[in-house]
KEFI-287052 format. One record per residue (C-alpha): residue in one letter; chain; x, y, z. Coordinates in Angstrom, 1 decimal, padded with zeros to 4 digits, always signed. Layout:
BEGIN
<site panu="A" vexza="A" east="X" north="Y" up="Z"/>
...
This chain:
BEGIN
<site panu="X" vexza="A" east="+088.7" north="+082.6" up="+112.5"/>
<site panu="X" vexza="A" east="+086.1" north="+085.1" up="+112.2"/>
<site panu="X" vexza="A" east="+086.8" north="+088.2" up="+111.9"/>
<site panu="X" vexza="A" east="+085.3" north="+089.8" up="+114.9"/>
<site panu="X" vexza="A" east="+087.3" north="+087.0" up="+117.1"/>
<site panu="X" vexza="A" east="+090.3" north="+088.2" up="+115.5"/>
<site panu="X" vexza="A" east="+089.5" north="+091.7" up="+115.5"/>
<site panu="X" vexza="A" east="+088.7" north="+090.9" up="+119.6"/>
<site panu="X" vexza="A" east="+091.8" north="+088.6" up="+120.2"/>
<site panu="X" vexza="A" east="+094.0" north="+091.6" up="+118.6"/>
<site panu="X" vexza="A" east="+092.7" north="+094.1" up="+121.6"/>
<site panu="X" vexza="A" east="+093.4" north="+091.4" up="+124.5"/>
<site panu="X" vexza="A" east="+096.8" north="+091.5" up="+122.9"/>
<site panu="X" vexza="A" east="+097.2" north="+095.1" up="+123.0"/>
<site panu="X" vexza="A" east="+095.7" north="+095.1" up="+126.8"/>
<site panu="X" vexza="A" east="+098.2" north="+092.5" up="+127.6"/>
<site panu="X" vexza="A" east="+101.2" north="+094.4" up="+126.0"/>
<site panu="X" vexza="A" east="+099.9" north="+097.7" up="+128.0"/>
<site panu="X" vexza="A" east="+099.5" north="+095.7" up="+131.1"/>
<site panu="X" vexza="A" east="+102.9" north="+094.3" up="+130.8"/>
<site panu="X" vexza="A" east="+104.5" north="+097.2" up="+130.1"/>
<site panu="X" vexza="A" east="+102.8" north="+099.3" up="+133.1"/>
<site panu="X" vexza="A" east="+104.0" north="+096.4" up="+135.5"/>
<site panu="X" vexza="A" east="+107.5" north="+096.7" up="+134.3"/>
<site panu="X" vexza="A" east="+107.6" north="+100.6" up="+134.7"/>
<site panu="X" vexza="A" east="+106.1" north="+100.1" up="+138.5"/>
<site panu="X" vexza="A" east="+108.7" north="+097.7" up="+139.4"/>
<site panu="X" vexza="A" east="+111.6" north="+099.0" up="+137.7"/>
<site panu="X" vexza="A" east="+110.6" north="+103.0" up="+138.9"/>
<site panu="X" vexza="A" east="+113.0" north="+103.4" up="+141.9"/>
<site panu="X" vexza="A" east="+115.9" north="+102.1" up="+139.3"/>
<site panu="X" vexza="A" east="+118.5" north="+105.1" up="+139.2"/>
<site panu="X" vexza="A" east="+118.4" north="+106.3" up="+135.2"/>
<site panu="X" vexza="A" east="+115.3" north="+103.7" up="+134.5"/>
<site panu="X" vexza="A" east="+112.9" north="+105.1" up="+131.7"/>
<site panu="X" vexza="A" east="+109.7" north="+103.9" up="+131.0"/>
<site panu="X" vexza="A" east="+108.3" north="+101.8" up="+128.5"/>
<site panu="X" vexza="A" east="+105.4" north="+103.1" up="+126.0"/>
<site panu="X" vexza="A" east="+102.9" north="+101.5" up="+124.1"/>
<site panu="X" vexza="A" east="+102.0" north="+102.8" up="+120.8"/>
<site panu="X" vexza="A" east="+099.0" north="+101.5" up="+119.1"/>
<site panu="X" vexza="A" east="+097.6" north="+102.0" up="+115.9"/>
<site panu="X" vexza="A" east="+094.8" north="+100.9" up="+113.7"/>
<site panu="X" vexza="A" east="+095.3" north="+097.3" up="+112.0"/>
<site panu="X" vexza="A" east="+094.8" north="+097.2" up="+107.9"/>
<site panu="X" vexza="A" east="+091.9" north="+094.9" up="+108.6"/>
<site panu="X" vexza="A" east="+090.6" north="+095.5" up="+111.3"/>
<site panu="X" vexza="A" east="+092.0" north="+095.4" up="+114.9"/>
<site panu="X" vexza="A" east="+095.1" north="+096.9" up="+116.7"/>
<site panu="X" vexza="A" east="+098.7" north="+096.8" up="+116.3"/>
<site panu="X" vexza="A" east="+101.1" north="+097.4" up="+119.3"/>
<site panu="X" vexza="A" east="+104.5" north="+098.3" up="+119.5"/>
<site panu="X" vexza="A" east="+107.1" north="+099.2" up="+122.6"/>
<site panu="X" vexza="A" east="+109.5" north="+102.5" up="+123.1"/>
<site panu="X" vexza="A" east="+111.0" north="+103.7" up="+125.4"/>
<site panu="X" vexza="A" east="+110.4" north="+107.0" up="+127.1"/>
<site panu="X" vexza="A" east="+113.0" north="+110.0" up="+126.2"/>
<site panu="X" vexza="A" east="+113.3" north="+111.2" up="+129.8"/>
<site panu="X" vexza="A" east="+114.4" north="+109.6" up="+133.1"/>
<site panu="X" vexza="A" east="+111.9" north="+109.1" up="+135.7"/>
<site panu="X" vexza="A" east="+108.7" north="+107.5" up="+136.8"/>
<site panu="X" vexza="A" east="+105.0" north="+108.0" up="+136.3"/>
<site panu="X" vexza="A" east="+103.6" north="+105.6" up="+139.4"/>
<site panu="X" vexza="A" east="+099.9" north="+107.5" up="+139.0"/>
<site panu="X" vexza="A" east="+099.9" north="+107.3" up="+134.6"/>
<site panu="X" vexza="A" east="+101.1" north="+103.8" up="+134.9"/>
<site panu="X" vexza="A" east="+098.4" north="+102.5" up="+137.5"/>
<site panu="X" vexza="A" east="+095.8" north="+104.2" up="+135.9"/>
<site panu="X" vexza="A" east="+097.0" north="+102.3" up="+132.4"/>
<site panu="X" vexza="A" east="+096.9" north="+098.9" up="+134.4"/>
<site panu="X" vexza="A" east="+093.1" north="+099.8" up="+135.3"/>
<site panu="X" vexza="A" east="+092.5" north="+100.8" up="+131.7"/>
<site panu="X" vexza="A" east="+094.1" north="+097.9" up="+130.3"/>
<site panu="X" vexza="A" east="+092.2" north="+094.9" up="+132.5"/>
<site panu="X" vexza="A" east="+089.0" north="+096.9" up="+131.3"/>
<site panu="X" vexza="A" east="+090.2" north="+096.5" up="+127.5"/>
<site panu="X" vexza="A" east="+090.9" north="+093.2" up="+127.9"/>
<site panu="X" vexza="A" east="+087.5" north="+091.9" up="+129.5"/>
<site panu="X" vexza="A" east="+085.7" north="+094.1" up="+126.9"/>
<site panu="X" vexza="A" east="+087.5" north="+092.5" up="+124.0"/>
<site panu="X" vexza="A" east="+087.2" north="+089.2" up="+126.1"/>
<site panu="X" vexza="A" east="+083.1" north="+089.8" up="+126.0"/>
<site panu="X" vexza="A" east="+083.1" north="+090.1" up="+122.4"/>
<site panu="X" vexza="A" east="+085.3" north="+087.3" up="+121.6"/>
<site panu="X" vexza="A" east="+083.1" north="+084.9" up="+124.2"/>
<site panu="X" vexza="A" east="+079.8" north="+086.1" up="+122.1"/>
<site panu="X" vexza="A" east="+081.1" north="+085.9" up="+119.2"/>
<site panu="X" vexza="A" east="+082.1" north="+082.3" up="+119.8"/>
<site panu="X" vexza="A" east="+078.6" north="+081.9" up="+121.1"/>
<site panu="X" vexza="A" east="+077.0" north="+083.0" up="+118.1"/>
<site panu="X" vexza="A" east="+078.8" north="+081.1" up="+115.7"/>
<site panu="X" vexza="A" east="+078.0" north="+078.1" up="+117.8"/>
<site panu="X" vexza="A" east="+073.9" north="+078.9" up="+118.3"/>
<site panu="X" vexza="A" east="+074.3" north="+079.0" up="+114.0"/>
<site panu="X" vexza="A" east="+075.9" north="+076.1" up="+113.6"/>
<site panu="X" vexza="A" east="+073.8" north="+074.2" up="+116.3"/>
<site panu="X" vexza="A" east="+071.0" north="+075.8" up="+114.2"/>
<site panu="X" vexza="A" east="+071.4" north="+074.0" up="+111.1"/>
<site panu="X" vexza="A" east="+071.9" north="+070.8" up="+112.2"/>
């Protein structure tokens, strides 16, 4: 694996973490003592992201932070999407290329 595609593939699974966890704090809000879940992420050694879950400190809900992270997070993922789909692409046009 290249490492663009895996550099890509890493961010779709950050989006998807970030999605999942933003769907699970909308659906679990009106739960008496629910707190949220967080998503931390952080720079990979080579290249790429890293993701991790918490959970928030305080009781409550955040309906507007949490649908504003499930429209960030389908963005992240088709953009990291794009460049894994190119990056395929490319690979293929060389190798077509030298047969």
């Amino acid at each position: 694996m290249s490492p663009l595609t895996s550099i890509s593939l890493s961010g779709m699974n950050a989006a998807q973490t970030a999605l999942g966890a933003s769907a699970h704090n909308i659906a679990n809000g009106g739960t008496a003592g629910f707190r949220r879940q967080l998503v931390t992420q952080a720079t990979a050694p080579n290249g790429g992201v890293t993701t991790a879950l918490a959970q928030a400190s305080e009781v409550g809900s955040a309906l507007e932070s949490d649908i504003v992270g499930q429209l960030v997070a389908k963005n992240a993922f088709l953009a990291n999407l794009t460049v894994f789909r190119t990056s395929n692409k490319m690979l293929g046009s060389l190798l077509n290329s030298q047969g």
